[in-house]
N, C-alpha and C positions, 0 to 999 in steps of 0.2 A: 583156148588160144590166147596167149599173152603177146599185148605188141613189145612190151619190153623187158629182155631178159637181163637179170641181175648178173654181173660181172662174179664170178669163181664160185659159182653152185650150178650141178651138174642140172638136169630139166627134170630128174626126179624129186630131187628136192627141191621145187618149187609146186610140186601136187599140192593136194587142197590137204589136210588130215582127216583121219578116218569119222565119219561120225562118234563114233562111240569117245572117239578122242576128248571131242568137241564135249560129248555130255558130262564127261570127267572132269573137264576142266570146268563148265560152269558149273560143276556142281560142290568143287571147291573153292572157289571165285564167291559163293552165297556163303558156302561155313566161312570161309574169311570173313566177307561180308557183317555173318553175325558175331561171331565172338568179337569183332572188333566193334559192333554196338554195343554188344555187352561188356566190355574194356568201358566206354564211352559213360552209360549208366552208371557203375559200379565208382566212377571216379567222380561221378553227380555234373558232367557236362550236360547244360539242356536242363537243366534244376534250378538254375537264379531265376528270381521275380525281375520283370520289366517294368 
C-alpha cells in the first residue's frame, strides 16, 4: 500500500522487483565494486607514506 503514487507510471510499475532481480543486481554492484579496487591498486592509490 503506497500513500503516494508517482504521477504517469501505471500501479504495475511501481511493484517491488523480483528477487532474483535484486540478487543480480548486487551481485554486479560487488564485481563493480572490485575491479574498480583493483583500477585503484594497480594505479598505486592508498600506496604514499604518511
Amino acid at each position: 500500500m503506497g500513500l503516494v503514487k508517482r504521477a504517469g507510471k501505471p500501479e504495475s510499475a511501481l511493484q517491488s522487483p523480483a528477487p532474483e532481480a535484486l540478487s543480480t543486481l548486487l551481485l554486479q554492484g560487488e564485481d563493480m565494486i572490485d575491479q574498480l579496487a583493483r583500477a585503484h591498486m594497480s594505479w598505486g592509490l592508498g600506496s604514499a607514506n604518511q
